[in-house]
TILUM-860547 format. One record per residue: residue number from 1; x, y, z of N, C-alpha, C in turn. Coordinates in Angstrom, 1 decimal, always signed. Atoms other than C-alpha are relative to their C-alpha. Layout:
% residues N
<atom NUM <X Y Z> <X Y Z> <X Y Z>>;
...
//
This chain:
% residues 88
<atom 1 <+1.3 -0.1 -0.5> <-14.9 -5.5 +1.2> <+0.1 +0.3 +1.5>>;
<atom 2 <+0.1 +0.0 -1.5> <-15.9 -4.3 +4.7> <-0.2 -1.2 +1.0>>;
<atom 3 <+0.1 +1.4 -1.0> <-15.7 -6.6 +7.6> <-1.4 -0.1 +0.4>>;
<atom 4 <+1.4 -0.1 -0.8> <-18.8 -5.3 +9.2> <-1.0 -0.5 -0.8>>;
<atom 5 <+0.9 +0.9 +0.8> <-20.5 -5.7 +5.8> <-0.5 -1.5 +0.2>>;
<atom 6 <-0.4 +1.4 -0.1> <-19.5 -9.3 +5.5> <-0.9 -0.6 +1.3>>;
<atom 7 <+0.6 +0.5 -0.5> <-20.7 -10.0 +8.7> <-1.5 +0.0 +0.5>>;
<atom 8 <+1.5 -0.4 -0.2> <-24.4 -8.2 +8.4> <-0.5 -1.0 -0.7>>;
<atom 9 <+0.5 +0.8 +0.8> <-24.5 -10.4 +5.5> <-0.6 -1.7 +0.3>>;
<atom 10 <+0.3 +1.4 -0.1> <-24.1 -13.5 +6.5> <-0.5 -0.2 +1.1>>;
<atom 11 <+0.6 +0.5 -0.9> <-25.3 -13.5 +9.8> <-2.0 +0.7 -0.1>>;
<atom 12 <+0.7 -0.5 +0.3> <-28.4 -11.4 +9.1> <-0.8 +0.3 -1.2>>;
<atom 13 <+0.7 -0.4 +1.4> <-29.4 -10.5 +5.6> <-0.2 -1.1 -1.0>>;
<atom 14 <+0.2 +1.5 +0.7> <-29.1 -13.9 +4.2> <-1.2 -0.8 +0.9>>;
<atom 15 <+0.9 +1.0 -0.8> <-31.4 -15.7 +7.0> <-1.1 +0.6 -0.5>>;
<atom 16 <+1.2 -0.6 +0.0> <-33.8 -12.9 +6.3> <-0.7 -0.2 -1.6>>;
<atom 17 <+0.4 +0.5 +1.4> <-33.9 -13.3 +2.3> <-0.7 -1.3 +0.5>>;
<atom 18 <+0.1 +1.3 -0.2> <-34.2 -16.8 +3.2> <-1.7 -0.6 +0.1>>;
<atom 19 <+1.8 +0.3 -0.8> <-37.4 -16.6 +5.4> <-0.9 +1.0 -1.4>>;
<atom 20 <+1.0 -0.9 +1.0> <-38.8 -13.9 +2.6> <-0.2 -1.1 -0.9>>;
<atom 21 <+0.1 +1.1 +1.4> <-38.2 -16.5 -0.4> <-1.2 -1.4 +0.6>>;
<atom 22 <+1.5 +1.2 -0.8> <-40.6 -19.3 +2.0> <-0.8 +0.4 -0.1>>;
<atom 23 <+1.3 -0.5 +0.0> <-43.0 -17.0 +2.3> <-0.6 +0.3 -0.9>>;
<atom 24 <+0.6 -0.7 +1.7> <-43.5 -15.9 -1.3> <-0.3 -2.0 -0.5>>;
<atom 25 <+0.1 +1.3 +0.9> <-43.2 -19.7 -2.2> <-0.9 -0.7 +1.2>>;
<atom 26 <+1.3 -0.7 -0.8> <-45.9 -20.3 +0.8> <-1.1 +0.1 -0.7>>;
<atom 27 <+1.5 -1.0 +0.8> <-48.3 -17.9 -0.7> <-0.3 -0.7 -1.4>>;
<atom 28 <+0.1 +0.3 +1.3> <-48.1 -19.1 -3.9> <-0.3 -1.1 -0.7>>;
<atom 29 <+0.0 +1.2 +0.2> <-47.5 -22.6 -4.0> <-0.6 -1.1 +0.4>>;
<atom 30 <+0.6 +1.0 -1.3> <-49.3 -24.2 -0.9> <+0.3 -0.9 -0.3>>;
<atom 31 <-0.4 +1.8 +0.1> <-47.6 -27.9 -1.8> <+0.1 +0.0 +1.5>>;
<atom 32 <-0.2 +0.6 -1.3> <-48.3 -29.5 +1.1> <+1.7 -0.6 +0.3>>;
<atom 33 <-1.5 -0.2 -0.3> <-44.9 -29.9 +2.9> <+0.9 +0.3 -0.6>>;
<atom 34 <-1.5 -1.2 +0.4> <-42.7 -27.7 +1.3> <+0.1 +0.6 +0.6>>;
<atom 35 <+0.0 -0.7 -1.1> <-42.9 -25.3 +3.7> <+0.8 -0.7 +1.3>>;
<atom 36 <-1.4 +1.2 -1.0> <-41.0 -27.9 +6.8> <+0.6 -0.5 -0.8>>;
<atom 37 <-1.0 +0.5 +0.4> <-39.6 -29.2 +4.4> <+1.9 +0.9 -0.6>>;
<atom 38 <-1.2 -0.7 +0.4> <-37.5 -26.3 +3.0> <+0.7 +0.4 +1.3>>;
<atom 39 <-0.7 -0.2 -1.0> <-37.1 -25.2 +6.2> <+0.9 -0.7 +0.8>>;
<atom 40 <-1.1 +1.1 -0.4> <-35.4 -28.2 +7.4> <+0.9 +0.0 -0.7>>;
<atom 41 <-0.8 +0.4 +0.6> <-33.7 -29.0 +4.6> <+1.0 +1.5 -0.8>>;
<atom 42 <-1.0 -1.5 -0.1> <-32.2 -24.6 +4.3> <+0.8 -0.3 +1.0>>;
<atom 43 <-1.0 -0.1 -1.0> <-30.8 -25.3 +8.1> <+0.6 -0.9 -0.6>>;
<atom 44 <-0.9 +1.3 +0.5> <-29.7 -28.6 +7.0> <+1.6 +0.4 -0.6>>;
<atom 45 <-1.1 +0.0 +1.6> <-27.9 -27.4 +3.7> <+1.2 +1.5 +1.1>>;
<atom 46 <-0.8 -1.0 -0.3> <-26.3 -24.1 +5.6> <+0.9 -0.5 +1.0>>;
<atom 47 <-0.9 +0.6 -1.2> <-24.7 -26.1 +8.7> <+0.9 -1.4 -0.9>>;
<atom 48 <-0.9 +0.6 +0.5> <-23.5 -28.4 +6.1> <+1.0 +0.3 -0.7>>;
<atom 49 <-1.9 -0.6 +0.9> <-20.9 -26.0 +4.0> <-1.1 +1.2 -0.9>>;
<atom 50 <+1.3 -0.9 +1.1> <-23.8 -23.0 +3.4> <-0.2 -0.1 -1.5>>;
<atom 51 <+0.9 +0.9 +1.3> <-25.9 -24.4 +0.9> <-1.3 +0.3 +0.8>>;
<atom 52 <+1.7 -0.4 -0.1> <-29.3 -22.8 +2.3> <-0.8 -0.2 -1.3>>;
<atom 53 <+0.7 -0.1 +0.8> <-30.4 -22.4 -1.0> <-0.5 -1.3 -0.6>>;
<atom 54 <+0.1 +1.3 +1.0> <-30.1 -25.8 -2.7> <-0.7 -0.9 +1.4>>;
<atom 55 <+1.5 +0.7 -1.2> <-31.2 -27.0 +1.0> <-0.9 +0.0 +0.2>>;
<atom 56 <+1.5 -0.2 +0.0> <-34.3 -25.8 +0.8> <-0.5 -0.3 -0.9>>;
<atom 57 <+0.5 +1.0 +0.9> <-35.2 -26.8 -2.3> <-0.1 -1.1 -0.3>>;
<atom 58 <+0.4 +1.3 +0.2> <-34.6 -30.2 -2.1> <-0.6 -0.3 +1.2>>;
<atom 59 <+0.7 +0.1 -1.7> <-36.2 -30.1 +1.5> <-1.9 -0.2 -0.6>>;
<atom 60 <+1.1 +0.1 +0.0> <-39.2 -28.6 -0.2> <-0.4 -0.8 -0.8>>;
<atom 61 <+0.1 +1.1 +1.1> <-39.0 -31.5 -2.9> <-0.6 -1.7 +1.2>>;
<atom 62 <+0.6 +1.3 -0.7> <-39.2 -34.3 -0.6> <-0.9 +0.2 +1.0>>;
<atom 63 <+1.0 -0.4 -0.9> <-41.2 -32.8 +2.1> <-1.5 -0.3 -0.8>>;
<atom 64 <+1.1 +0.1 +1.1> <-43.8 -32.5 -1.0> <-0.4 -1.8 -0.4>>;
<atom 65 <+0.1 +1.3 +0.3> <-43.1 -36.2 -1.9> <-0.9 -0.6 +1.0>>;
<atom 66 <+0.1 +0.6 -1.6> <-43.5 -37.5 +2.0> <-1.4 +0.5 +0.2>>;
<atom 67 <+1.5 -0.7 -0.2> <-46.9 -35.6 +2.2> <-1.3 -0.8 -0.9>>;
<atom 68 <+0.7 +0.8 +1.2> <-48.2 -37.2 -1.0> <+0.0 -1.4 +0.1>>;
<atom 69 <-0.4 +0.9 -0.7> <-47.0 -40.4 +0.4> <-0.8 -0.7 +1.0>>;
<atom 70 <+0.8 -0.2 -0.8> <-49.0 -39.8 +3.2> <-1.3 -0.3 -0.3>>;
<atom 71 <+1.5 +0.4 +0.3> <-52.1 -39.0 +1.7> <-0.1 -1.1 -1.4>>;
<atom 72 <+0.7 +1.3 +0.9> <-52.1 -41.7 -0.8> <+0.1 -1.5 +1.2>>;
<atom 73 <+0.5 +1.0 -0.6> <-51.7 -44.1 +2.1> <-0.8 -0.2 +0.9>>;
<atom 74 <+1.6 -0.3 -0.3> <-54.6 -42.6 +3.7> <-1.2 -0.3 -0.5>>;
<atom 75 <+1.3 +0.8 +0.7> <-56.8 -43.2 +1.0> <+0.0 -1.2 -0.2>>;
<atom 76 <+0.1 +1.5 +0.5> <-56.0 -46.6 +0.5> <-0.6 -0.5 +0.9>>;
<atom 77 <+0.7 +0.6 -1.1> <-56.6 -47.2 +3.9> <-1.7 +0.4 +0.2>>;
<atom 78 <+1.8 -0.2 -0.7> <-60.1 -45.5 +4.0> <-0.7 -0.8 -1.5>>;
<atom 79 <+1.0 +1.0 +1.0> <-61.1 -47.5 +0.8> <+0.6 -0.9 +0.1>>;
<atom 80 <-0.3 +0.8 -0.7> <-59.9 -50.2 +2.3> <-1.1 -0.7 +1.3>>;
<atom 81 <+0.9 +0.0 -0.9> <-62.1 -49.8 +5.3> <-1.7 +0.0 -0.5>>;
<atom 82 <+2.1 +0.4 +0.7> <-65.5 -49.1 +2.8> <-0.2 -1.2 -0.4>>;
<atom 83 <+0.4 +0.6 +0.6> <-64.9 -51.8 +0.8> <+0.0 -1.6 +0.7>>;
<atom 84 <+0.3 +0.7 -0.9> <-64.9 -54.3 +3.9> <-1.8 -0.4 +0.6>>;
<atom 85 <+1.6 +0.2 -0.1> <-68.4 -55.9 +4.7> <+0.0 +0.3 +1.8>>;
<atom 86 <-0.1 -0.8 -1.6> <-69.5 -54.0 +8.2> <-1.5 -0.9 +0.7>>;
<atom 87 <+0.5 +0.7 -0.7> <-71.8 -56.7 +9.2> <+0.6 -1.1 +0.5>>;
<atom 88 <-0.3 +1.0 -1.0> <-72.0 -59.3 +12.1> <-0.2 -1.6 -1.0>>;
//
């Protein structure tokens, strides 16, 4: 295989797939934090032994969780706060 190839690929043509496949799953899927989450967890997976792919998806897996996490301990707190008697 060409050298040049080889190196369009991996320095270039893979980041760019990369960002295209977030943005179709993005558009599509709006789960709150998947989106930072894949993205964190694509650099993550590639600086650790290129694994962008499986990085990202478990990025956007718990990112998803941590959000949901979030807003359920949001609501507890605001019905938490109604169900408090608001007089002196």
């Amino acid at each position: 295989m060409n050298k040049s190839f080889t190196t369009f690929t991996r320095r270039l043509a893979a980041p760019l797939a990369l960002a295209a496949a977030l943005g179709f799953v993005h558009g599509s899927a709006q789960a709150e934090g998947c989106t930072k989450g894949a993205a964190v967890g694509g650099v993550t997976g590639h600086v650790a032994g290129h694994h962008g792919v499986a990085g990202a998806a478990a990025g956007c897996a718990i990112g998803h969780h941590e959000a949901k996490k979030k807003d359920k301990q949001k609501a507890e707190s605001t019905a938490a706060a109604a169900s408090e008697p608001s007089g002196k």
